[in-house]
N, C-alpha and C positions, 0 to 999 in steps of 0.2 A: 417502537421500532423506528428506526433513522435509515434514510435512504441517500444513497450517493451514486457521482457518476466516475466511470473511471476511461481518461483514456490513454492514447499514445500519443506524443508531441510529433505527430507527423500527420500528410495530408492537410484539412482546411485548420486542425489545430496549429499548424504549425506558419499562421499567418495572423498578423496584427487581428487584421478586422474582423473575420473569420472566428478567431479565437474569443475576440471578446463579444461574438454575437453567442455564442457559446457559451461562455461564463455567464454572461447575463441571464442568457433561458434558463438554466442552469436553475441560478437564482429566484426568477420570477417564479420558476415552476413548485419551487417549493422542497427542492432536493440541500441536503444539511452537509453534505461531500461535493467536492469535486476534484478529483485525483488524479495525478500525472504518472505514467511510468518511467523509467529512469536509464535513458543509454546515452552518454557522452560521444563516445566512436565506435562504429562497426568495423570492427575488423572482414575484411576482404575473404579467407578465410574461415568458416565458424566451423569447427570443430568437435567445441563442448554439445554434448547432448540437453536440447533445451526440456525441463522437464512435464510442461502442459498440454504433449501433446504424445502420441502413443508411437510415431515416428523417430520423436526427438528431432525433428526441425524446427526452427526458427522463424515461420511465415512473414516475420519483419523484417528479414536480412535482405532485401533485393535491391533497394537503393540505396540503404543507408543515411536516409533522409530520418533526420529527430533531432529537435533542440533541446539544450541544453534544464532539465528539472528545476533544478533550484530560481535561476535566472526566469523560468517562465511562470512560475509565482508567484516572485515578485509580479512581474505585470501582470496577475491577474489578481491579484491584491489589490493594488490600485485601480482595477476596473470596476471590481464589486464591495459589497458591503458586509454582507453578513454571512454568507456561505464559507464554513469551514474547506479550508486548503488543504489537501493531504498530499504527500509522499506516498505511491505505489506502486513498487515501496523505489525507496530512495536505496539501492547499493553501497553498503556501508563503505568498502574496500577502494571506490571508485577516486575518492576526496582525501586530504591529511584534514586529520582529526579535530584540527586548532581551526583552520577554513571552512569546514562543515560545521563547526560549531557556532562560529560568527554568522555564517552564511544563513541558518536557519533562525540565531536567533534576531537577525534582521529583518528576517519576513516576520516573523512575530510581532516586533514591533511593529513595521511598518504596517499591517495588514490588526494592526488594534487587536490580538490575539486571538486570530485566527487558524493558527499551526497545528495539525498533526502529525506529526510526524511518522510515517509508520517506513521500519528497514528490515532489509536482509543483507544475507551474506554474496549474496550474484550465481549464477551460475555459469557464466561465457569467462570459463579462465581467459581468452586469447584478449579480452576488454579489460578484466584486472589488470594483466600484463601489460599493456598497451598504456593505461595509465598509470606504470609505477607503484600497483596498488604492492600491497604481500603478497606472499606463495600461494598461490590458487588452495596449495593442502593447510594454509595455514590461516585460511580466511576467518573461521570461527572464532578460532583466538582473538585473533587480531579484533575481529569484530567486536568482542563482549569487549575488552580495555575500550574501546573507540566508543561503547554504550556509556561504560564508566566514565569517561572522560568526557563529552556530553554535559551528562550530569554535572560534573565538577567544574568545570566551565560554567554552567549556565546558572548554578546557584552560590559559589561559592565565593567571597570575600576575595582570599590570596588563592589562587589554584594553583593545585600542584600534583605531578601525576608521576610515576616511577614505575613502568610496568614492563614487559619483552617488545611491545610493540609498540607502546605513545611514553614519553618522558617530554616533561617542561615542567616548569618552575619559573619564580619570578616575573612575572606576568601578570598586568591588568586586564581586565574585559568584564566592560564595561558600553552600555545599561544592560542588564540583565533582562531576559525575557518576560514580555507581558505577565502573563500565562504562570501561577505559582504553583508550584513551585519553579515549573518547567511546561514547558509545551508536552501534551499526552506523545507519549513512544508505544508504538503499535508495534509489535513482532511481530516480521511475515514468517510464512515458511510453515512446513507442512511434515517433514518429517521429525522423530523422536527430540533430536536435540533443539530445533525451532520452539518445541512445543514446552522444553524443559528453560530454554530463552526466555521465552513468552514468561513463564512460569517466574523467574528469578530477576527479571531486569523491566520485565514491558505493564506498561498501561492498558497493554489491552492486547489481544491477539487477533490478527489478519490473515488467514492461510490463504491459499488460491485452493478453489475447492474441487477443480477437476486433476489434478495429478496422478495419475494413473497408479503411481508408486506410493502414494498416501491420499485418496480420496474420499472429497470432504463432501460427495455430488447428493447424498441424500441427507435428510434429516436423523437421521439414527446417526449414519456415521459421522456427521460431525458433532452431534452429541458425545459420543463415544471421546471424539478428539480432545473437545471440552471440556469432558471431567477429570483427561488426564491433566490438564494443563491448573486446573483447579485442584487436584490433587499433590502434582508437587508444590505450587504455590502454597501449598497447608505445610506443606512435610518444612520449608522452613519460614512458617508464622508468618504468611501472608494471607488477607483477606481477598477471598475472591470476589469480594465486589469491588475492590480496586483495580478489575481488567477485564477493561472492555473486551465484550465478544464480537468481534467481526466476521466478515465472509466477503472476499472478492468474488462472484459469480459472473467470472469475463465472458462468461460460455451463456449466459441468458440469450432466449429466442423464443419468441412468439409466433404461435402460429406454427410451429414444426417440435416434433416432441425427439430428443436425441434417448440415447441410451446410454448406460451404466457398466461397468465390466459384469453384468447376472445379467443383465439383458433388460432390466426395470428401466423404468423411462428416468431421464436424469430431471430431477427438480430442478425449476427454473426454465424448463423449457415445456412447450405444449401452448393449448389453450390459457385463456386469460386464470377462468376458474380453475385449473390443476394450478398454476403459478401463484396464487392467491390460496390457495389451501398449503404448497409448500411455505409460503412464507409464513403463514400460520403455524404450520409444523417445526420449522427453524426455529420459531419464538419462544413454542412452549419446551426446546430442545436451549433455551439463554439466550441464541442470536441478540444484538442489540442492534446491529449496523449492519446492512445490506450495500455491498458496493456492489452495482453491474459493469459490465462492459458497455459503451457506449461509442467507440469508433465506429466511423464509418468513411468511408471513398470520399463522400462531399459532405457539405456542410447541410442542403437541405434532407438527408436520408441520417446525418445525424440531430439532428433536432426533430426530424420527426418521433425517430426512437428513444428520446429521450420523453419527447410529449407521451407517445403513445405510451411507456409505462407510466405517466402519472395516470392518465385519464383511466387506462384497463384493467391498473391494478391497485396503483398506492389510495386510489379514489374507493376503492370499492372493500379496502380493509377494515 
């Protein structure tokens, strides 16, 4: 089992020193992730219903403070050494396809192939819109071409793509990505077609596991998730050991046990020992990669929780 930390570019993250006293702990501590979430501009506005929370608000929309994903990678590439960089996830819709391709496979390089890349399709139409992305209804599409071409971009000789929503041709790009054949692509997303995503395009799959509308908060149920996603990966001749099983668990908490829509305590939360038998249970359920949540207000309240999960839990597995 691989452990990672996941946060938001905002707050002490969102400060040179700050961030890379962070990356570094990070590193020291022994964590194999360390993950950024993904919002270029808040719209003033939000509208869309965010789907991690039983409300559907946005708990980050209040200042609209958060830099830029891609851009703070890179500098945290150049601060560390070995700790894989993740997108989570990186909004496919947000970027033109040709920029997102370059852009990610520069961290690659530069970062000696350290990229995962893990994407979704966004859920804040008013932030699509805002940056020129496609039709908020036509994200998915959009999105799988944008996966394709990716790929085609990052491995291929001449590329060349002919689709409803990316077209080019005649084009170099070049050096290609460390990482062969490609940097790993992680599919986020939690409902049917993310999971049928995951299945046909991704290296591994990343849900967020508390979504009320598809929750992944116990060990059964994201079993359950798991086989489907391994099952249509079979239905067209894909091995499922070629995808990675992940879990975002932004919802970890120590020390207070939450609940579940049955009323069962949500794994990941509780004492050290309930969170240490769920992580057990994830694993014999595939889990491979455990990403938590890891913001916090200040810099010393997150580094504490970053320690305290090595020492109370990843120590005692």
């Amino acid at each position: 089992m691989k452990f990672g930390i996941h946060l938001g570019i905002r707050g002490p993250v969102a400060h040179p020193d700050t961030l890379r006293i962070i990356a570094l702990e990070a590193e020291e501590l022994g964590f194999s992730y360390l993950g950024f979430s993904d919002h270029v501009v808040i719209a003033k506005d939000v509208n869309s219903p965010y789907p991690y929370t039983k409300s559907g608000r946005w708990f980050a929309e209040d200042t609209g403070e958060c830099l830029e994903q891609l851009s703070t990678l890179s500098f945290v590439a150049a601060s560390t050494s070995v700790i894989r960089l993740l997108t989570s996830v990186m909004v496919i819709p947000h970027r033109p396809p040709i920029l997102t391709a370059k852009m990610t496979k520069t961290i690659d390089v530069l970062s000696k192939g350290r990229l995962t890349v893990g994407v979704g399709v966004g859920w804040m139409e008013e932030e699509i819109q805002l940056l020129n992305g496609p039709a908020f209804k036509d994200r998915g599409a959009a999105s799988d071409e944008y996966i394709a071409a990716f790929k085609n971009l990052w491995t291929e000789e001449s590329p060349f793509f002919e689709g409803s929503h990316v077209n080019y041709s005649g084009l170099k790009f070049f050096p290609k990505p460390v990482q062969y054949p490609h940097p790993p692509l992680w599919i986020g997303g939690e409902a049917r077609l993310a999971r049928q995503r995951a299945a046909k395009f991704g290296d591994g799959w990343y849900p967020v596991g508390n979504n009320p509308r598809a929750p992944f908060d116990t060990a059964e149920r994201y079993g359950q998730g798991l086989r489907e996603v391994h099952e249509n990966a079979e239905l067209i001749g894909r091995s499922t050991s070629d995808i990675t099983a992940g879990l975002l668990a932004i919802w970890y908490k120590l020390g207070t046990s939450d609940k579940t829509n049955t009323g069962a305590r949500r794994a990941f939360t509780g004492s050290s020992k309930e969170i240490i038998r769920d992580v057990e249970a994830y694993r014999e359920k595939g889990l491979q990669c455990l990403i938590i949540g890891g913001e916090n207000s200040n810099l010393e309240a997150c580094l504490h929780r970053m320690r305290e999960f090595k020492t109370e839990i990843i120590e005692h597995l």
